[in-house]
C-alpha positions as a Markdown table, in Angstrom:
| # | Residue | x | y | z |
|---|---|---|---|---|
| 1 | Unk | 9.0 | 8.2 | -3.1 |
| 2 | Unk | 11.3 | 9.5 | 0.0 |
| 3 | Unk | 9.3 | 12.4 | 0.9 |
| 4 | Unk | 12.4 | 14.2 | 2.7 |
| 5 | Unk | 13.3 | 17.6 | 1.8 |
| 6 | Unk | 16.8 | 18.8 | 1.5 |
| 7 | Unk | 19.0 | 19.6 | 4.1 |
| 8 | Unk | 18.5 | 23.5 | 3.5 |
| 9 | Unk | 15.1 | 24.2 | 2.9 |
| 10 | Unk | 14.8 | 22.1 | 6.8 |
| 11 | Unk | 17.1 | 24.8 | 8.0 |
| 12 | Unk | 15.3 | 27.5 | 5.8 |
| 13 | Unk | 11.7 | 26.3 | 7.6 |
| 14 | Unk | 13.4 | 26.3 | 10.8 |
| 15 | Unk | 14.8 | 29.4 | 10.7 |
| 16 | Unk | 11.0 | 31.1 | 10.0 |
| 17 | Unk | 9.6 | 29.1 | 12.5 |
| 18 | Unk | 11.9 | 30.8 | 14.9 |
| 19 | Unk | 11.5 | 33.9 | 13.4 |
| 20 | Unk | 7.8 | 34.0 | 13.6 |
| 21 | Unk | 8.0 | 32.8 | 17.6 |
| 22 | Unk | 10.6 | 35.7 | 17.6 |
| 23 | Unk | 8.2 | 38.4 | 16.4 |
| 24 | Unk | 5.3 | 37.4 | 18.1 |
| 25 | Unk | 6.6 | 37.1 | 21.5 |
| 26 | Unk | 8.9 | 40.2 | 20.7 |
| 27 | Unk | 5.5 | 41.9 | 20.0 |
| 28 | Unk | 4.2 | 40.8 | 22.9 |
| 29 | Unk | 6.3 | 41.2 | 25.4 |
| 30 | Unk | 7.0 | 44.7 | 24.6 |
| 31 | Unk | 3.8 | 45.5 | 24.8 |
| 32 | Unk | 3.2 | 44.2 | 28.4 |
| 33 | Unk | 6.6 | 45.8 | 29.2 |
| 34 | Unk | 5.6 | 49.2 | 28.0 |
| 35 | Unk | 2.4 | 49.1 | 29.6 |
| 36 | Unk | 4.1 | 47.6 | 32.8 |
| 37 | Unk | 6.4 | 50.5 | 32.9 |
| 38 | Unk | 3.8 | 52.8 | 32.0 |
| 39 | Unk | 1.9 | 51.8 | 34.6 |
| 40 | Unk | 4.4 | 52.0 | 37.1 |
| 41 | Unk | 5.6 | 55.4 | 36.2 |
| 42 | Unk | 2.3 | 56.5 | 36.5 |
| 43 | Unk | 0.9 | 55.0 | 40.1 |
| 44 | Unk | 4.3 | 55.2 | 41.8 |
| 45 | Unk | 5.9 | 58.1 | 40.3 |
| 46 | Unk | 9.2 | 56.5 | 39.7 |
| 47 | Unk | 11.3 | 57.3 | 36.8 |
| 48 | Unk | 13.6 | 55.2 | 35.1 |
| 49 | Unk | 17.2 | 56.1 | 34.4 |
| 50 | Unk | 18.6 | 55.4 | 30.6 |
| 51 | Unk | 20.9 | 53.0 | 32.0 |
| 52 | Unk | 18.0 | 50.8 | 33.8 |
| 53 | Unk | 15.8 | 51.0 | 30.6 |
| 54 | Unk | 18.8 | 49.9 | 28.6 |
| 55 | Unk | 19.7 | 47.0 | 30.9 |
| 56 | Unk | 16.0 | 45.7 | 31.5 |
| 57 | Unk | 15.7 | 45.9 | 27.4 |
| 58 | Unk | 18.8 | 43.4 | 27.2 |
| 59 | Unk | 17.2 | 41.3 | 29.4 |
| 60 | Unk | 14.1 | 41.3 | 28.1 |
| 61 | Unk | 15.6 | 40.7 | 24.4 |
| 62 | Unk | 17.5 | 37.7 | 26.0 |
| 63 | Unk | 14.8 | 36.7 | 27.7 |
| 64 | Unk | 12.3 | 36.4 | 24.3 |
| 65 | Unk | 15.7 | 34.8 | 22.3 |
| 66 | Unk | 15.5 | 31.8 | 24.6 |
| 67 | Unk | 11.7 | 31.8 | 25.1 |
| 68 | Unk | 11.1 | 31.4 | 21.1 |
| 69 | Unk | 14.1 | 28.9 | 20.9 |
| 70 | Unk | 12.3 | 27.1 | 23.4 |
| 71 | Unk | 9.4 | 27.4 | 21.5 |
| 72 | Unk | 10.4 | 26.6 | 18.2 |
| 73 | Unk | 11.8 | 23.3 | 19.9 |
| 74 | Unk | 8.7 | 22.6 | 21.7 |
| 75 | Unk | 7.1 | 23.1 | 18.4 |
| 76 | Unk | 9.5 | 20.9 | 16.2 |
| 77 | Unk | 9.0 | 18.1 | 18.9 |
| 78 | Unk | 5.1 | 18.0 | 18.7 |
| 79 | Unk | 5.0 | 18.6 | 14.8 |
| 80 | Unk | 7.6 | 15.4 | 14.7 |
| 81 | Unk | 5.2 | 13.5 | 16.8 |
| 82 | Unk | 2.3 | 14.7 | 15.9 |
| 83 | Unk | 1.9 | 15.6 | 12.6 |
| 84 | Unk | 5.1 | 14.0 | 10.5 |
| 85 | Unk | 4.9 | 10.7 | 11.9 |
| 86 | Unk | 1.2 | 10.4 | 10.7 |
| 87 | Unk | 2.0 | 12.0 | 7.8 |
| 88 | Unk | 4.5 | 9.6 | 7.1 |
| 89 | Unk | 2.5 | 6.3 | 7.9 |
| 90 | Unk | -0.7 | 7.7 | 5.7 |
| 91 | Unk | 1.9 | 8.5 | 2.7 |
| 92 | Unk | 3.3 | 4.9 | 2.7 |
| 93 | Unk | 0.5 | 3.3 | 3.0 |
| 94 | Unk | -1.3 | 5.0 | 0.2 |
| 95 | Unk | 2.1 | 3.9 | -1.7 |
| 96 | Unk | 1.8 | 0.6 | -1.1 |
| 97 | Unk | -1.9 | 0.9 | -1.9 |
| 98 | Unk | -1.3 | 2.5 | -5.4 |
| 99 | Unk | 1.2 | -0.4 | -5.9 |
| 100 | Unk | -1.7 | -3.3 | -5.2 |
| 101 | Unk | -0.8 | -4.1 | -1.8 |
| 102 | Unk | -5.2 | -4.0 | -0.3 |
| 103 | Unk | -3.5 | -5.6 | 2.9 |
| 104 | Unk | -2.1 | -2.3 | 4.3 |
| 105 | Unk | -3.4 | -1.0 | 7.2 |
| 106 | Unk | -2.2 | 2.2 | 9.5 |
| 107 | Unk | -1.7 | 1.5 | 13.2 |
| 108 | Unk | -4.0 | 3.6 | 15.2 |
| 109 | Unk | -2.4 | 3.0 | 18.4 |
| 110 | Unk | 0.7 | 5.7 | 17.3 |
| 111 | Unk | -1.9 | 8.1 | 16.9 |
| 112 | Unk | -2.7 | 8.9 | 20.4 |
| 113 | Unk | -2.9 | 12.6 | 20.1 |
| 114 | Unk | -3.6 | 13.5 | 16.9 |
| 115 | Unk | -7.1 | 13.0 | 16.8 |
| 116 | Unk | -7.3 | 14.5 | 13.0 |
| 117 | Unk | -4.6 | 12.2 | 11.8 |
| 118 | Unk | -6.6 | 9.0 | 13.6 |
| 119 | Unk | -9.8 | 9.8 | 12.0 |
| 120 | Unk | -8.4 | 10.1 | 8.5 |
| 121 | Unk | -6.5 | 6.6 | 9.6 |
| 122 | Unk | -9.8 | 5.3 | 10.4 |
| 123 | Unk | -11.2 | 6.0 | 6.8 |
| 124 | Unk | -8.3 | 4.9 | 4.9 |
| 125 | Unk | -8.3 | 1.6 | 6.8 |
| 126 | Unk | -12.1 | 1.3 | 6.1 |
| 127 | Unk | -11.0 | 2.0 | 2.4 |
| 128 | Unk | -8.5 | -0.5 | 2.1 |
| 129 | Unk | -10.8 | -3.4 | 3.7 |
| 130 | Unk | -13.3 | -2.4 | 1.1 |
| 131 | Unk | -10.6 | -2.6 | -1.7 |
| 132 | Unk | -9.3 | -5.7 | -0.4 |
| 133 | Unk | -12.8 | -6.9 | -0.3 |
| 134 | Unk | -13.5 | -6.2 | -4.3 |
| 135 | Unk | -9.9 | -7.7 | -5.2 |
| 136 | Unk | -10.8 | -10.8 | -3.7 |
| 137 | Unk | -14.2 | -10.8 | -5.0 |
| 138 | Unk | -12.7 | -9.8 | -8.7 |
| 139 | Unk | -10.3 | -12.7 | -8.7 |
| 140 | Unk | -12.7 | -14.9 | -7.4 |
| 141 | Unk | -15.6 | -13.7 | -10.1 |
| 142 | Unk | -12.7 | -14.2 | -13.1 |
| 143 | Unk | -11.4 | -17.6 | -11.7 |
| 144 | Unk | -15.2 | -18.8 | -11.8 |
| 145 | Unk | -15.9 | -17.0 | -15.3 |
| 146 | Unk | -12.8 | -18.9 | -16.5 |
| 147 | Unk | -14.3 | -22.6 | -14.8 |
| 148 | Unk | -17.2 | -22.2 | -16.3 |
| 149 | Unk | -16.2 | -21.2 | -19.8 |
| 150 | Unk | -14.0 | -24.0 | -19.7 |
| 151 | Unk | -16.3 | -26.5 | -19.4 |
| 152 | Unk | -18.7 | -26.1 | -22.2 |
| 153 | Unk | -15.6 | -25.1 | -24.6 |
| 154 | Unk | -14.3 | -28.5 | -23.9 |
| 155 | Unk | -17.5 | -30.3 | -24.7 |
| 156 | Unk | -17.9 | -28.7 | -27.7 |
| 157 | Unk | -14.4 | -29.1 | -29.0 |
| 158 | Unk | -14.7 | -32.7 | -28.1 |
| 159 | Unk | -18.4 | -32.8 | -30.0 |
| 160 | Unk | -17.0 | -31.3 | -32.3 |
| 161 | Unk | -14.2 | -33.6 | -33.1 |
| 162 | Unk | -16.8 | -36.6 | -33.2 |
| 163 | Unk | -18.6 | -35.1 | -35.5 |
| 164 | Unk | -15.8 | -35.2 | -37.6 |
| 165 | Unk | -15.1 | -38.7 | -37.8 |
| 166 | Unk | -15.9 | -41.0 | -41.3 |
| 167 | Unk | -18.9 | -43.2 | -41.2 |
| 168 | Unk | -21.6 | -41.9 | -38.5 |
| 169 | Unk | -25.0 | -43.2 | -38.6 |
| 170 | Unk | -27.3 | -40.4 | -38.9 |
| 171 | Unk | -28.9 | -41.2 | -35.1 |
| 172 | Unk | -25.4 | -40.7 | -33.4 |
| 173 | Unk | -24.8 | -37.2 | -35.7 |
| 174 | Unk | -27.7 | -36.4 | -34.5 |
| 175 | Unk | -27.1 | -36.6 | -30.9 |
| 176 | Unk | -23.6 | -35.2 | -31.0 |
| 177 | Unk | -25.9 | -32.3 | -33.2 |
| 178 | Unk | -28.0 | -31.7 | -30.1 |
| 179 | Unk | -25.2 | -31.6 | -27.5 |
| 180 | Unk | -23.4 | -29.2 | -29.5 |
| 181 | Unk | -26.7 | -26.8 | -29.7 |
| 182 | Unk | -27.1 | -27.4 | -26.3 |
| 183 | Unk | -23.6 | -26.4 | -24.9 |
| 184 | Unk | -23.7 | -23.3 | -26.7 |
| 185 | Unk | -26.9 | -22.1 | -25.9 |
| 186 | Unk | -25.6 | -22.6 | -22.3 |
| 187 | Unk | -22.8 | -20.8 | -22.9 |
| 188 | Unk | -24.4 | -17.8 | -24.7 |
| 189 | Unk | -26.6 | -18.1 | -21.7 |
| 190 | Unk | -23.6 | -17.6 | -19.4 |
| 191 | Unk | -22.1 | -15.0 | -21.5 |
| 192 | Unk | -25.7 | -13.0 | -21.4 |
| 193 | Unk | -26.4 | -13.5 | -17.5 |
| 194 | Unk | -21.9 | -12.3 | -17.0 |
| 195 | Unk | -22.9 | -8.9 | -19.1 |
| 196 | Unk | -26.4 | -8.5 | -17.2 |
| 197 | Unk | -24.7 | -9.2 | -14.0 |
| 198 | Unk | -22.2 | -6.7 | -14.6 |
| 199 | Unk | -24.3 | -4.1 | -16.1 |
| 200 | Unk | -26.4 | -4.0 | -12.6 |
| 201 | Unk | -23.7 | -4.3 | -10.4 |
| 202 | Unk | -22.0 | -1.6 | -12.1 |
| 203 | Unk | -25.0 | 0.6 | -12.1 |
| 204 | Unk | -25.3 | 0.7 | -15.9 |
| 205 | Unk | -28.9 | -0.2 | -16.4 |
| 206 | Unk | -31.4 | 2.5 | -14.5 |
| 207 | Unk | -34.9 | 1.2 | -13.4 |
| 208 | Unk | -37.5 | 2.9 | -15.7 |
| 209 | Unk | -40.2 | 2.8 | -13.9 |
| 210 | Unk | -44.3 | 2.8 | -15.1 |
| 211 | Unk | -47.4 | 2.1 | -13.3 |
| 212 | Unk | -48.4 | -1.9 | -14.3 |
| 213 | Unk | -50.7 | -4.7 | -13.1 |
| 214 | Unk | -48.0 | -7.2 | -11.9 |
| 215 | Unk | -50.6 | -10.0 | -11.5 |
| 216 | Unk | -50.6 | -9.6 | -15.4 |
| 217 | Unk | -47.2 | -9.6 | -15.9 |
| 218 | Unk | -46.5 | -12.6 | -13.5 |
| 219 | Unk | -49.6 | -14.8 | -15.6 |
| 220 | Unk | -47.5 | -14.1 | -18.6 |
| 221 | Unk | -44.1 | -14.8 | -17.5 |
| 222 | Unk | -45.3 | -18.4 | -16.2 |
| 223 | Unk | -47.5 | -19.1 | -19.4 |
| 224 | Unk | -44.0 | -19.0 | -21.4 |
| 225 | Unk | -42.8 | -21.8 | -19.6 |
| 226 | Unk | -45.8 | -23.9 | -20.9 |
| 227 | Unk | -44.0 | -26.3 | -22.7 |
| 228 | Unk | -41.5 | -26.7 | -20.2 |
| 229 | Unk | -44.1 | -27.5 | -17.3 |
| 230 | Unk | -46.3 | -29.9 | -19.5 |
| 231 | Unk | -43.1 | -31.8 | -20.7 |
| 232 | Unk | -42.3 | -32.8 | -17.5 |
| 233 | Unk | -45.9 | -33.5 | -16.5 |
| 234 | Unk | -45.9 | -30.5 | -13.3 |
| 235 | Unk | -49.0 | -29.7 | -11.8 |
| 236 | Unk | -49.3 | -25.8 | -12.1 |
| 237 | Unk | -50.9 | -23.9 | -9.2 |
| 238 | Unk | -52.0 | -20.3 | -8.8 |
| 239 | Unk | -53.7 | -18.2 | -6.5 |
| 240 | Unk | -52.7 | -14.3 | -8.2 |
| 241 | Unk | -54.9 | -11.6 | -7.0 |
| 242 | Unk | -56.0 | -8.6 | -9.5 |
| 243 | Unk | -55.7 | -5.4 | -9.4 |
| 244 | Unk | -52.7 | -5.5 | -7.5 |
| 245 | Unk | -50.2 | -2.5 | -9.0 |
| 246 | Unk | -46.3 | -1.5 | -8.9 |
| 247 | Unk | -44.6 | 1.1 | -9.8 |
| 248 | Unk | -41.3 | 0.3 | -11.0 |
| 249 | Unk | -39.5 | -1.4 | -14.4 |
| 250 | Unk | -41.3 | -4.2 | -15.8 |
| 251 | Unk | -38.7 | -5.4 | -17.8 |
| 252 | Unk | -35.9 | -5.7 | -15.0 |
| 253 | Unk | -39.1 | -7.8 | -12.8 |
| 254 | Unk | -39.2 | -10.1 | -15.8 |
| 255 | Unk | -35.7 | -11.1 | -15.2 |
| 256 | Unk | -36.5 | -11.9 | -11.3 |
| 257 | Unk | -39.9 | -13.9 | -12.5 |
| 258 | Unk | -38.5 | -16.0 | -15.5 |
| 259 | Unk | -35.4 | -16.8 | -13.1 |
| 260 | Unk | -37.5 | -18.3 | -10.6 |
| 261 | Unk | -40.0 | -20.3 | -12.8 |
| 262 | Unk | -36.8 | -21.7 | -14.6 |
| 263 | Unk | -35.2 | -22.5 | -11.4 |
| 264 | Unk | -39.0 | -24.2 | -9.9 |
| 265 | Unk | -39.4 | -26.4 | -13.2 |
| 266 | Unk | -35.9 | -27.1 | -13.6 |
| 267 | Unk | -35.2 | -28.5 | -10.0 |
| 268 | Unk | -39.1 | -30.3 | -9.7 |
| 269 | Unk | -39.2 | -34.0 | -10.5 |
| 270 | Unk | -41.7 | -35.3 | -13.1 |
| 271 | Unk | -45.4 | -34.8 | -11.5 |
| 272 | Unk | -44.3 | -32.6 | -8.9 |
| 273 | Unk | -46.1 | -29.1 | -8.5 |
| 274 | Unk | -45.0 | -25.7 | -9.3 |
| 275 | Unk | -47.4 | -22.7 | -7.7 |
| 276 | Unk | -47.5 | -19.0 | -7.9 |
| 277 | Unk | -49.4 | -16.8 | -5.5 |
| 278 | Unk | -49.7 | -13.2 | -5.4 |
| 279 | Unk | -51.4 | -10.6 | -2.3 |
| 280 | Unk | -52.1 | -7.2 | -1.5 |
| 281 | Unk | -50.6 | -7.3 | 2.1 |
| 282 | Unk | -50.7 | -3.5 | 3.5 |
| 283 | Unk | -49.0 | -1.4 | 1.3 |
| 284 | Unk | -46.6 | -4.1 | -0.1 |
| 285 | Unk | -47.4 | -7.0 | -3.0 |
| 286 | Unk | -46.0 | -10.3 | -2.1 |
| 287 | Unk | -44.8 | -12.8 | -4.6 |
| 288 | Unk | -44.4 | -16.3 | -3.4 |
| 289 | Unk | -42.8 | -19.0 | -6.1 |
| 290 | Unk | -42.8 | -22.7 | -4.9 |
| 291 | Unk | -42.0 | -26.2 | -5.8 |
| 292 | Unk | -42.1 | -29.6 | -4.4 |
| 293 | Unk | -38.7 | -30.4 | -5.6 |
| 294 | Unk | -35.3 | -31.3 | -4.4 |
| 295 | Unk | -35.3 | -28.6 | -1.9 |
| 296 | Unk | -32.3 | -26.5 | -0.2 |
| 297 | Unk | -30.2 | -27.3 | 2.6 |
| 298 | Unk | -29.8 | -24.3 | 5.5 |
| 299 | Unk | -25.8 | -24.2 | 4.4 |
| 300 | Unk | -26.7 | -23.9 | 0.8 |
| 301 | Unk | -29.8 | -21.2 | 1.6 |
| 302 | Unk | -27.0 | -19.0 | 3.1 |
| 303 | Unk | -25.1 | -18.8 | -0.1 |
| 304 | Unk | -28.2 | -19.5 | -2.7 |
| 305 | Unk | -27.9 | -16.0 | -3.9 |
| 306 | Unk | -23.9 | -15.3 | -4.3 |
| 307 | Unk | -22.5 | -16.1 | -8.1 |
| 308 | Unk | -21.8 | -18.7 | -9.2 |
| 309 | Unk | -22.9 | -20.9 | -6.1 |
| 310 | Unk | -24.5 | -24.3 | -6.9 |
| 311 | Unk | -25.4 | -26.0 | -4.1 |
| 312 | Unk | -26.2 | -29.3 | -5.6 |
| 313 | Unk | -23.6 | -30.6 | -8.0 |
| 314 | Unk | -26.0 | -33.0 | -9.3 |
| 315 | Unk | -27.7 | -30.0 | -11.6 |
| 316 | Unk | -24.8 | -28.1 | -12.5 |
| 317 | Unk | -25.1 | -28.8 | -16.1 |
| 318 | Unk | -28.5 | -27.1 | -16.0 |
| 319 | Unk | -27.1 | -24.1 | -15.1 |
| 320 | Unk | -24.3 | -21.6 | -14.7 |
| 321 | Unk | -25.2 | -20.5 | -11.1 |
| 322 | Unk | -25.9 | -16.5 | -12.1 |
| 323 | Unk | -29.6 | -16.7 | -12.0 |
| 324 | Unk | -30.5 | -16.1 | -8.2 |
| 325 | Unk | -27.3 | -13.3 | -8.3 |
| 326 | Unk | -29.0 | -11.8 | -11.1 |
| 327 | Unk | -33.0 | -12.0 | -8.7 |
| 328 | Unk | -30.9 | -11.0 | -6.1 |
| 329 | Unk | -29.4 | -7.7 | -7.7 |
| 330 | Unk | -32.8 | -7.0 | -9.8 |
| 331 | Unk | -35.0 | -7.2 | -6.4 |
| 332 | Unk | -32.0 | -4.5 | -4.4 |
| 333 | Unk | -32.3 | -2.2 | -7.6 |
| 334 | Unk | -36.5 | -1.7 | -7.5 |
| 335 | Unk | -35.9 | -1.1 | -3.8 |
| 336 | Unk | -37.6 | -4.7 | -2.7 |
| 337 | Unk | -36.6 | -8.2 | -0.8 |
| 338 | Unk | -36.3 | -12.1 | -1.5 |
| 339 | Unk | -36.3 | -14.7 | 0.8 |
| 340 | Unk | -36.2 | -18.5 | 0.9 |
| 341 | Unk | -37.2 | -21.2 | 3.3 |
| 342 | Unk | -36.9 | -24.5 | 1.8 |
| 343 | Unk | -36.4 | -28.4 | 3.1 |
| 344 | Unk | -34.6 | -31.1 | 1.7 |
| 345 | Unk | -36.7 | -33.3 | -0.4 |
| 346 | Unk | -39.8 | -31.0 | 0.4 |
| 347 | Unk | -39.4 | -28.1 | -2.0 |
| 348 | Unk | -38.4 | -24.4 | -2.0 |
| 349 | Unk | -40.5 | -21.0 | -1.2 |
| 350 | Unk | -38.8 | -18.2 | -2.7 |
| 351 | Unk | -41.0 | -14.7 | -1.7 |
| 352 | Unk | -40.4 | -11.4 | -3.3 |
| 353 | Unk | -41.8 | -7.9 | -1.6 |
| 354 | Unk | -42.3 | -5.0 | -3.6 |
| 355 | Unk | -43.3 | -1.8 | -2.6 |
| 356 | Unk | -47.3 | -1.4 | -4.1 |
| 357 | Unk | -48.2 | 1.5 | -6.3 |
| 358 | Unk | -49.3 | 4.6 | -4.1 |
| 359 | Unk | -52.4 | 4.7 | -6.4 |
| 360 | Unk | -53.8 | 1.6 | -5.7 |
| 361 | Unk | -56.5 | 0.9 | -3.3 |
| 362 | Unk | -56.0 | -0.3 | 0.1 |
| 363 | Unk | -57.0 | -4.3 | 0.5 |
């Protein structure tokens, strides 16, 4: 894409650039000469002869020849400057934008001047970061969907292939049967929490929102993970308040509560203690979810809720690191907040804020 006209429409638009200085300051000047003259005529009583009105029109038709070539090459020089330069630099970076290339970025400092041209600069830099931004997050989201596929793919194909070996004892089928099961079921798990992920972040799924008792909903999510808890032998604690109501989509919540149950069973040592609390605090209801297991470091807190982040390598089998993106996005949508404080070998906090119903009475 060159962008340059031909030779004669630049001659062509030069030629009515001139013509236009030519007719305005044509107009112009005649008018202030007429009136000048007029003026004179009148107040002094001189007449002009023919020969002087002939003379001072040549002069005066020089005169506004030269001024509007001036002009039009004044004008040519700031347009050049100005407004084709810019043009120029936005055009080819847009190019190189269209062809993949999110690095681009204008120069502001040769847009001294052109304060129009700077401010659209400004934006299409902005733009470009942003772009650059989602590339390198898309590349990185498909190299870690491609890891982690990987992984369980290879376990089963290698499970898969024991299996098919002459002679097993029904204990060992049996076991290769069980990791089998279990690597799909984490992989359908990953496959599910990659759609949901996207789905939210790609604003496909809308909160529907109803008026509901979330001390309810928060007994019932944690009573499905009774089997998991008594397994393992965790202490359960609660201290849920009634009567406490939201207003927003119960089914989305659900996601942000069985997430972080999962997460405090999961990473809590036999006998250790998992506890729910729920309060009335002003006109927001404030979920805290804790454990008294392996705890978070502050370097793995900070990146706790991005995908795909693990912070202990130990437990990556037991997961596929979308859960706390998934909390994460699920508390943004319903307009709330999560936090965590946590310490090594101590246990994790996680506390979610929602906004209470308007209806509700005042605690």
């Amino acid at each position: 894409m060159s962008g340059r006209r031909p030779r004669w429409q630049v001659f062509a638009l030069a030629l009515r650039r001139y013509a236009t200085f030519f007719m305005t300051m044509a107009f112009l000047i005649t008018c202030c000469m007429t009136l000048f003259v007029s003026q004179l005529q009148t107040t002094l009583g001189f007449e002009f002869t023919r020969a002087q009105l002939s003379r001072a029109a040549g002069l005066t038709f020089g005169n506004v020849l030269l001024l509007s070539l001036l002009c039009t090459a004044a004008d040519a020089v700031r347009r050049r400057l100005l407004v084709d330069r810019p043009v120029r630099q936005i055009v080819a970076a847009a190019s190189r934008i269209t062809r993949g290339d999110f690095s681009v970025r204008i120069p502001m400092d040769g847009l001294a001047g052109a304060e129009g041209f700077a401010r659209i600069a400004e934006s299409f830099n902005t733009l470009a970061r942003e772009l650059s931004g989602m590339e390198t997050l898309r590349t990185d989201f498909i190299a870690n969907v491609s890891h982690e596929l990987k992984t369980p793919l290879t376990v089963l194909q290698n499970y898969g292939t024991l299996l098919q070996q002459p002679g097993l004892d029904e204990p060992t089928r049996q076991e290769y049967a069980r990791a089998v099961t279990e690597t799909a079921r984490r992989l359908a798990s990953l496959v599910t929490n990659i759609l949901r992920l996207n789905k939210l972040e790609n604003q496909q799924i809308y909160p529907n929102a109803a008026t509901y008792d979330l001390g309810e909903q928060l007994r019932e999510c944690l009573l499905g993970f009774e089997d998991a808890w008594e397994q393992k032998g965790l202490g359960i604690e609660t201290d849920v308040e009634d009567g406490v109501l939201v207003h927003t989509d119960a089914e989305l919540l659900s996601l942000v509560w069985n997430n972080l149950f999962s997460n405090a069973i999961k990473f809590t040592d036999a006998g250790g203690t998992v506890g729910l609390a729920l309060h009335a605090r002003g006109p927001d209801a404030v979920v805290e979810v804790r454990d008294t297991g392996c705890g978070i470091s502050p370097e793995v807190g900070r990146h706790i809720f991005e995908k795909f982040y693990q912070g202990d390598p130990s437990h990556a089998t037991r997961g596929n690191g979308l859960g706390l993106a998934l909390v994460r996005r699920v508390v943004d949508i319903v307009g709330g907040s999560i936090t965590v404080s946590s310490e090594v070998g101590r246990g994790s906090r996680f506390t979610v804020v929602l906004r209470r119903c308007p209806d509700a009475p005042a605690r």
